[in-house]
C-alpha positions as CSV (number, residue, x, y, z in Angstrom):
1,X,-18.3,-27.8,33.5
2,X,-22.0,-27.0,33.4
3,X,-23.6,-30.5,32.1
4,X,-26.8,-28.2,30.8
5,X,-24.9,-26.0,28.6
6,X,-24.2,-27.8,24.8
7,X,-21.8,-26.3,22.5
8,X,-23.5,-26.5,19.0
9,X,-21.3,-25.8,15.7
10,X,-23.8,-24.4,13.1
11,X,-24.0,-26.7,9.9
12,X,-22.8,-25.0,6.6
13,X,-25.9,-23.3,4.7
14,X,-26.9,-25.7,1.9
15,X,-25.6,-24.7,-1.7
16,X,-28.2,-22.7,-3.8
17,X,-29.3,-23.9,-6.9
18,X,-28.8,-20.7,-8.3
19,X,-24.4,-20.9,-6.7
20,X,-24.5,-24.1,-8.3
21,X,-25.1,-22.8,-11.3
22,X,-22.6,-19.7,-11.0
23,X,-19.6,-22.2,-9.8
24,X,-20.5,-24.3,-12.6
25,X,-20.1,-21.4,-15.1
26,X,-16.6,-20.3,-13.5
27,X,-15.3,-24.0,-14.1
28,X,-17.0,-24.5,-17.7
29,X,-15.9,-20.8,-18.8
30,X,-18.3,-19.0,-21.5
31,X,-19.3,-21.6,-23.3
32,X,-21.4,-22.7,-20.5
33,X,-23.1,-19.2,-20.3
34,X,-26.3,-21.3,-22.4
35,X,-26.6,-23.4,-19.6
36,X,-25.7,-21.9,-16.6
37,X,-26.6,-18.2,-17.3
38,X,-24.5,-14.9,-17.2
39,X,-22.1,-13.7,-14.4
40,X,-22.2,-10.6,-12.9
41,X,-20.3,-7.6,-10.7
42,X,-17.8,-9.6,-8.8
43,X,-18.0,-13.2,-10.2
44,X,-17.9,-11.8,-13.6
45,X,-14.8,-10.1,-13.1
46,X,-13.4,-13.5,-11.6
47,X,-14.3,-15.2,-14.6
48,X,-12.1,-12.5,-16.7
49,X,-9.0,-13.1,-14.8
50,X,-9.8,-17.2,-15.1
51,X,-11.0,-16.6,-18.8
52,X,-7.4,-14.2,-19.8
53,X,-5.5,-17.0,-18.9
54,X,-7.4,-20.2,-20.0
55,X,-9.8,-19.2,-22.8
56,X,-7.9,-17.8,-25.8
57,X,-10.9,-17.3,-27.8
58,X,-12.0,-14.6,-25.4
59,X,-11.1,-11.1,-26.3
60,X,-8.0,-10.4,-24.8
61,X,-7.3,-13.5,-23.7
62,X,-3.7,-14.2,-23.2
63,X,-3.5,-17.9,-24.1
64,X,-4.6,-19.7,-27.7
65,X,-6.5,-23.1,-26.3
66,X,-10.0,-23.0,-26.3
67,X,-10.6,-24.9,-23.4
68,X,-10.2,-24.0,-19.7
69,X,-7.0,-26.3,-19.7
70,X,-3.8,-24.5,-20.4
71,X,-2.1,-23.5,-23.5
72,X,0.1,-21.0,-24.7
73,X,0.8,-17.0,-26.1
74,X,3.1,-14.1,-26.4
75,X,3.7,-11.7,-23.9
76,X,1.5,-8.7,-23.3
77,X,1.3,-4.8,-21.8
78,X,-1.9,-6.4,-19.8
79,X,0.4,-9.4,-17.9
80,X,0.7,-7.3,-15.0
81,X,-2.8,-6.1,-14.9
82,X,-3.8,-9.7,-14.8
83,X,-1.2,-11.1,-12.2
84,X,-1.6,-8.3,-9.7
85,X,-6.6,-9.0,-10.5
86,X,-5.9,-12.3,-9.8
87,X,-4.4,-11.4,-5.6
88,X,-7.8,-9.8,-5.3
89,X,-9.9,-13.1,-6.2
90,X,-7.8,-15.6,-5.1
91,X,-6.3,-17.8,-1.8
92,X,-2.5,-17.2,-2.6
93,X,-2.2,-20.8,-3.3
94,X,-3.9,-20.5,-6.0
95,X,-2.6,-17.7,-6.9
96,X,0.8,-19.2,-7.1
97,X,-0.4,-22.1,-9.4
98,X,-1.8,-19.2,-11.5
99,X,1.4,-17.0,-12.1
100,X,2.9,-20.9,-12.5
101,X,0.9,-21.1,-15.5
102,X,1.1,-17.7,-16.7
103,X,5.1,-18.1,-16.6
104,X,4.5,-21.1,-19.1
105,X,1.9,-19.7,-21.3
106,X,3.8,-16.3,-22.0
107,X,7.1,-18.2,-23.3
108,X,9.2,-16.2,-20.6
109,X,10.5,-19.1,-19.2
110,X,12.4,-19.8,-22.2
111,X,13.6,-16.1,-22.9
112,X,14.9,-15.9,-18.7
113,X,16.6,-19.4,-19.3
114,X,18.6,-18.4,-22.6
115,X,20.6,-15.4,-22.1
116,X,21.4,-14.8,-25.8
117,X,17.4,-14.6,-26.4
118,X,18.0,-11.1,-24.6
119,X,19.9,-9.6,-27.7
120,X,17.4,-10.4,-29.9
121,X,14.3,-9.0,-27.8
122,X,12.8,-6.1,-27.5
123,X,12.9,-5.1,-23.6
124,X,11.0,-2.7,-22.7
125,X,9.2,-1.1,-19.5
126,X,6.0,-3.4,-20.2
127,X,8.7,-6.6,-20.0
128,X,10.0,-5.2,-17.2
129,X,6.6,-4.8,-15.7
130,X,5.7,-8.5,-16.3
131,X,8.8,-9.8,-14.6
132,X,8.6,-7.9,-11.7
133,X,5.4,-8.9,-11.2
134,X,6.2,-12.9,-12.0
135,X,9.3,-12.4,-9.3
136,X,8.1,-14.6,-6.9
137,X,7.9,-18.0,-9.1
138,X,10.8,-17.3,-11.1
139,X,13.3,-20.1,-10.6
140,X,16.3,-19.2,-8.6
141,X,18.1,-20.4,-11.4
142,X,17.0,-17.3,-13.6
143,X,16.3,-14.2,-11.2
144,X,19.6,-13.0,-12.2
145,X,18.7,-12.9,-15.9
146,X,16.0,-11.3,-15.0
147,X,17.8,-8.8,-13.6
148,X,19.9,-8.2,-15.9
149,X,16.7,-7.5,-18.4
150,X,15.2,-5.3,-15.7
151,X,18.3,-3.5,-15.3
152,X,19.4,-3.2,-19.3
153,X,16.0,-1.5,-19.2
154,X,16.5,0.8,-16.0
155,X,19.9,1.8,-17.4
156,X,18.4,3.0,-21.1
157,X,15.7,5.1,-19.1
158,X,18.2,6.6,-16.7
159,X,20.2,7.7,-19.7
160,X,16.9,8.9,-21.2
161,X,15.4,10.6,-18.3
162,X,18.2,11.4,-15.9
163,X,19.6,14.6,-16.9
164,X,15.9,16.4,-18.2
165,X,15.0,15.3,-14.5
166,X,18.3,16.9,-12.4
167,X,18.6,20.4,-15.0
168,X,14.7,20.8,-14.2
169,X,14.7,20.3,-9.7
170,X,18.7,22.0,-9.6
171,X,17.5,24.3,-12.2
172,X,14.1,25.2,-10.1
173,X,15.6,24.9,-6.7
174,X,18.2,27.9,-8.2
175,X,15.9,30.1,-8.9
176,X,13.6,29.7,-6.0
177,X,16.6,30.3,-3.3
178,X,18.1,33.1,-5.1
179,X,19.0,35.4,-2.3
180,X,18.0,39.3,-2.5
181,X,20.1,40.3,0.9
182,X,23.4,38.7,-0.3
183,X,26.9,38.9,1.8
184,X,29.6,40.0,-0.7
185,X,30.5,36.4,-0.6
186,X,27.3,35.0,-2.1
187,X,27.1,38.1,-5.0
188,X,26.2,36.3,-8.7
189,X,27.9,38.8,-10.2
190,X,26.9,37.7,-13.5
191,X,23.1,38.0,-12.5
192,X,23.6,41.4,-10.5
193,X,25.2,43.1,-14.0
194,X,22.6,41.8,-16.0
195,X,19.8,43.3,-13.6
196,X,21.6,46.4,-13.3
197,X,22.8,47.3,-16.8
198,X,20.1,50.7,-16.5
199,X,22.4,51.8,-13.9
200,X,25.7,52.5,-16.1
201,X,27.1,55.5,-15.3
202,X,29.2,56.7,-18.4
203,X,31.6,59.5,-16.6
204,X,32.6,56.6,-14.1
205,X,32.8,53.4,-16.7
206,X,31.4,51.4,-14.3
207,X,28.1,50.4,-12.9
208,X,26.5,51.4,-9.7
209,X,24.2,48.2,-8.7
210,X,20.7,49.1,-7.2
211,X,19.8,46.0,-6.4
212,X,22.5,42.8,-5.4
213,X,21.5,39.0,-6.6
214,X,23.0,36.1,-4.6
215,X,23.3,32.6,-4.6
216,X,20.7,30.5,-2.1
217,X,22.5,30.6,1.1
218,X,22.8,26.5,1.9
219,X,20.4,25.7,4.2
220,X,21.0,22.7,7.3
221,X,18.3,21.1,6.1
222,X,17.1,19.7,2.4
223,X,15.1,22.8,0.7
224,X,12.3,20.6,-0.2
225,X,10.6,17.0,0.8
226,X,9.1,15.2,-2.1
227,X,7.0,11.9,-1.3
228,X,6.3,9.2,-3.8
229,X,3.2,7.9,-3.1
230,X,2.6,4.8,-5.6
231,X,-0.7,2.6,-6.4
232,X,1.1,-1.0,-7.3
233,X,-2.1,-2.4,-8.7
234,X,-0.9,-4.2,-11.5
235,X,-2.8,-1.6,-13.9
236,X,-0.1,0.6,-12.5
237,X,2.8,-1.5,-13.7
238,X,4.1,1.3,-15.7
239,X,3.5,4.0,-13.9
240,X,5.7,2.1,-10.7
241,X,8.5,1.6,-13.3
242,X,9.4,5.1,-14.2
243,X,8.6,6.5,-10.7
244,X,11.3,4.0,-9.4
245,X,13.8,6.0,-11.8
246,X,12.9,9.4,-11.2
247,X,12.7,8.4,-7.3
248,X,16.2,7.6,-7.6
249,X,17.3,10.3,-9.6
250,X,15.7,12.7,-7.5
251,X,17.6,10.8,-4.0
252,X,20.8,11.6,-5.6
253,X,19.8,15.4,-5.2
254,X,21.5,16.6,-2.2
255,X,19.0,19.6,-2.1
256,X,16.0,17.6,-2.4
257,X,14.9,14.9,0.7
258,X,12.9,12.0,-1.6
259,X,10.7,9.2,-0.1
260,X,9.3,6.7,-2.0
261,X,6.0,4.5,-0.2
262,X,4.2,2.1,-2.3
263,X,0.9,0.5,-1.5
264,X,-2.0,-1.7,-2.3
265,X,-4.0,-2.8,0.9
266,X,-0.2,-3.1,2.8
267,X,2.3,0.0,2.7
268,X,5.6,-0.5,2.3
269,X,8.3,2.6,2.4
270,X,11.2,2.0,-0.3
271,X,13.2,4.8,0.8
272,X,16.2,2.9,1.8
273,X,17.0,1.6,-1.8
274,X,16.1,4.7,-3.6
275,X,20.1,4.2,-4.7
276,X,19.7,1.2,-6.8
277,X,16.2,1.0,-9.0
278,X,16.4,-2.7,-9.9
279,X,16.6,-3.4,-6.5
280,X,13.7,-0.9,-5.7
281,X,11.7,-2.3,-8.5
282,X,12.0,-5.8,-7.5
283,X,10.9,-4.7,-3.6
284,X,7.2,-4.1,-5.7
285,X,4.8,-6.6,-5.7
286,X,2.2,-5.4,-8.2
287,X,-1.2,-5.9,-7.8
288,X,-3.6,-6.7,-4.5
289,X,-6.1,-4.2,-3.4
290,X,-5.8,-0.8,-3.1
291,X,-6.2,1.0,0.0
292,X,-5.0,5.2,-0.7
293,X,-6.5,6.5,2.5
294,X,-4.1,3.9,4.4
295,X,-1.2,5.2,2.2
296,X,-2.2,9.3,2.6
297,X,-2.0,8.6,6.0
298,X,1.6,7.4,6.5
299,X,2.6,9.9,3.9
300,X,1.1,12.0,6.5
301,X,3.2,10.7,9.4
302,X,6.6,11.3,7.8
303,X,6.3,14.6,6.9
304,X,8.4,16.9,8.7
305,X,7.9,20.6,7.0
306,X,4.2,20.5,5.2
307,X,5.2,24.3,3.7
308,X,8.0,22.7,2.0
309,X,6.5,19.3,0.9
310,X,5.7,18.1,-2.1
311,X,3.2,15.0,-2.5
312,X,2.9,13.0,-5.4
313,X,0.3,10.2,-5.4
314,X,0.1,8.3,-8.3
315,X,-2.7,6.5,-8.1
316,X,-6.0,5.7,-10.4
317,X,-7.9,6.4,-7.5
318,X,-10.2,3.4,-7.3
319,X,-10.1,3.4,-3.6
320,X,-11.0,0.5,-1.7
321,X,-10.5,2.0,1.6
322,X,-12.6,4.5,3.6
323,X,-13.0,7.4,0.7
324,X,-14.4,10.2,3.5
325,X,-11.2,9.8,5.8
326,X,-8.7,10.1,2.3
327,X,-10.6,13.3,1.6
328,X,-10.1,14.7,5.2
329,X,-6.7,13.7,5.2
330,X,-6.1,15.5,2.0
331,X,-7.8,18.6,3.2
332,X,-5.6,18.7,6.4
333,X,-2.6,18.5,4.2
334,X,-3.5,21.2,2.0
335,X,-4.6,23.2,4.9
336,X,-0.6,22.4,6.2
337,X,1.0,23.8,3.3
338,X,1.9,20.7,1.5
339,X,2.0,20.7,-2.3
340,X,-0.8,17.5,-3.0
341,X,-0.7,16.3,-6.6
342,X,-2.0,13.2,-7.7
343,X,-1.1,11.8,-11.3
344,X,-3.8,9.0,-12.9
345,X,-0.6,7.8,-14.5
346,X,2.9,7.6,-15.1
347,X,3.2,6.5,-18.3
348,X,3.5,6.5,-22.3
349,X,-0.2,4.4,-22.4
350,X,-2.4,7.3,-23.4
351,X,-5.2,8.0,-21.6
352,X,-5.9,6.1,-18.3
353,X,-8.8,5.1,-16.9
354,X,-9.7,6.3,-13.5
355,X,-12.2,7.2,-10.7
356,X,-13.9,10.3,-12.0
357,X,-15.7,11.1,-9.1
358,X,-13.1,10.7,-6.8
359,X,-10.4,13.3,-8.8
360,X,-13.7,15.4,-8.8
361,X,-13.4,16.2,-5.1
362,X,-9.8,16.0,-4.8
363,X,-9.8,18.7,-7.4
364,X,-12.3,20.6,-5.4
365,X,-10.0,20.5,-2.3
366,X,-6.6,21.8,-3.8
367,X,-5.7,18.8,-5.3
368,X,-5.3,18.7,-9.2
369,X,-5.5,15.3,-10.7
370,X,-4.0,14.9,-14.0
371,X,-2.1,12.2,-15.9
372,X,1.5,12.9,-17.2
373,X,4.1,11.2,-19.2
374,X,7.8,10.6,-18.2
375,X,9.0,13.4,-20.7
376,X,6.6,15.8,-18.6
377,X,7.3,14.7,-15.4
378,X,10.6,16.6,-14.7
379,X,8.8,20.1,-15.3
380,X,6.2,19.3,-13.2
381,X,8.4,18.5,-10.2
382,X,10.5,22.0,-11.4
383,X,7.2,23.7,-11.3
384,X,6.2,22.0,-8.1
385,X,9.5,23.4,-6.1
386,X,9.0,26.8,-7.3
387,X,5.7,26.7,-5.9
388,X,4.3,27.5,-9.6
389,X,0.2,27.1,-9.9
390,X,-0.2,23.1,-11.0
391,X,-3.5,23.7,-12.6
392,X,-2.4,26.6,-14.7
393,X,1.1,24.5,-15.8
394,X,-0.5,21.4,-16.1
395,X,-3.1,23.6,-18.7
396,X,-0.2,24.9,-20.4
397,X,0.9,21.3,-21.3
398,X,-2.3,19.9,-22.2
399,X,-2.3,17.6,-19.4
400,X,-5.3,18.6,-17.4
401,X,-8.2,16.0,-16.4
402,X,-10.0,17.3,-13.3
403,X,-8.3,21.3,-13.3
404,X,-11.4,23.2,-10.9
405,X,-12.9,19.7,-10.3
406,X,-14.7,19.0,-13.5
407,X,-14.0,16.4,-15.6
């Protein structure tokens, strides 16, 4: 050991007046903004997450004391917003003492411990949204009520959603393998009359067909891919909910091969329980940050025929990963064939908010950026597999945000 040579451990940099100050404000909440001044960019947006729990006075606050000290509300659409901010600001054992509270404060510890409370509620994709994200700190004791809420609401959309969603991709898939060059035994004869009824030939009573329609001959492999490519930021609670469902309706396809990846800074392919939703939808965990150029990328990786690929990313597009190496990525797979949409929401909400800029030059690459609701979403996919121009349906439904990159 060389005597000469001292290891030195550099002492921690002295507080700042001014940090004081700031970490005062965080603990004291608003009402300290007199003494300790205003917060801004990222320690103002940790004192939102702190302040929507804590300080019910604030606007859209979730809890009625006015002190930083606990308290108690209803339930709201913005839970899983708030559950998935708080990963980005916060050491998870913090975290965990957060959702603790939250699980207090928005009285669903009572409505998970009293089955017959589930009668008299209204569940909905928002509840469902909360609970999945509150999974992790709900008791063992009560994950299978919870279930049974998530899945009462699964099961209403399924019978709401299901059949639009199969009629529209068998439906499109039909008419985009209908075969010109039939054998005689792949003839629709129905559709071969119908196109030839010009050609009836009185003297023989019959009708000479000029041109023969077939059913699509079956193919080895699925006809087309279709990859899910979900934000699970909690401001895409809803949006994760009813892509779960159509995921799964769209796996039972035999024609169509579906994958479903969700992501926020970690990526994590669901494909393998596309068969049961709840247990999909409790695979999420919503919130964290959001990293789409990650995501593109192993979307990338698994697909096998670009020319008959259909990408769906749902996302908001606030990207917190490397923005130039998404938009190359999304220029390669245009350039490959594959279909690229992104939706800025899946959901009843209205309109979302979003990156602007970002669907800008998505747009400007091939890739439209729109939002859509669940009742629109089976067309799209039917429009999608028959290889229909997106912008020009997505105009016809009054969807369109970014159609030739403008906003």
């Amino acid at each position: 050991m060389n005597t000469d040579t001292v290891s030195t451990v550099d002492a921690p940099s002295p507080i700042t007046e001014e940090e004081r100050l700031r970490r005062w404000r965080l603990v004291l909440g608003g009402q300290a903004e007199g003494s300790c001044g205003k917060l801004s960019g990222q320690m103002a947006e940790i004192d939102q997450a702190l302040a929507a729990l804590y300080d019910a006075d604030d606007k859209g606050g979730l809890g009625k004391s006015t002190e930083r000290k606990g308290g108690r509300g209803s339930s709201a659409p913005s839970v899983a917003r708030w559950l998935g901010d708080i990963r980005k600001y916060f050491p998870t054992q913090v975290v965990q003492v957060m959702q603790r509270d939250a699980l207090e404060r928005l009285d669903l510890r009572s409505l998970l411990l009293e089955p017959e409370m589930l009668e008299s509620t209204h569940a909905d994709v928002h509840l469902v949204a909360n609970l999945i994200a509150l999974s992790g700190v709900i008791p063992a004791s009560t994950k299978e009520t919870a279930r049974m809420v998530v899945r009462k609401v699964v099961n209403e959309l399924l019978k709401k959603l299901e059949e639009p969603m199969r009629s529209a991709v068998t439906g499109a898939l039909d008419r985009s393998q209908r075969n010109r060059r039939p054998r005689h035994s792949e003839i629709d004869w129905n559709r071969t009359i119908r196109a030839n009824l010009r050609h009836w030939q009185e003297e023989y009573r019959t009708i000479v067909p000029q041109q023969l329609i077939g059913y699509g001959r079956k193919a080895r492999s699925p006809q087309r891919e279709v990859v899910l490519c979900i934000d699970q930021s909690g401001s895409m609670a809803a949006s994760v909910v009813y892509s779960s469902i159509f995921g799964a309706v769209m796996a039972s396809l035999p024609a169509v091969a579906t994958k479903m990846v969700v992501f926020d800074t970690a990526i994590v392919d669901l494909t393998d329980q596309l068969d049961d939703p709840v247990e999909l939808l409790f695979g999420v965990q919503l919130g964290g940050g959001t990293d789409i150029n990650g995501a593109v990328g192993y979307c990338q990786s698994i697909i096998r025929e670009p020319r008959n690929t259909i990408l769906v990313l749902i996302s908001d597009l606030y990207e917190g990963g490397v923005e130039a190496n998404l938009l190359r990525r999304a220029a390669a797979l245009v350039e490959s064939g594959v279909q690229f949409i992104t939706l800025l929401a899946l959901s009843d909400e209205g309109a979302p908010s979003y990156d602007r800029a970002l669907a800008a030059k998505l747009a400007a690459l091939g890739v439209p950026s729109f939002a859509c609701t669940p009742d629109a979403f089976p067309g799209l996919m039917a429009a999608a597999i028959r290889k229909e121009d997106i912008n020009a349906w997505a105009a016809g439904q009054g969807l369109v945000a970014t159609a030739k990159g403008g906003c």
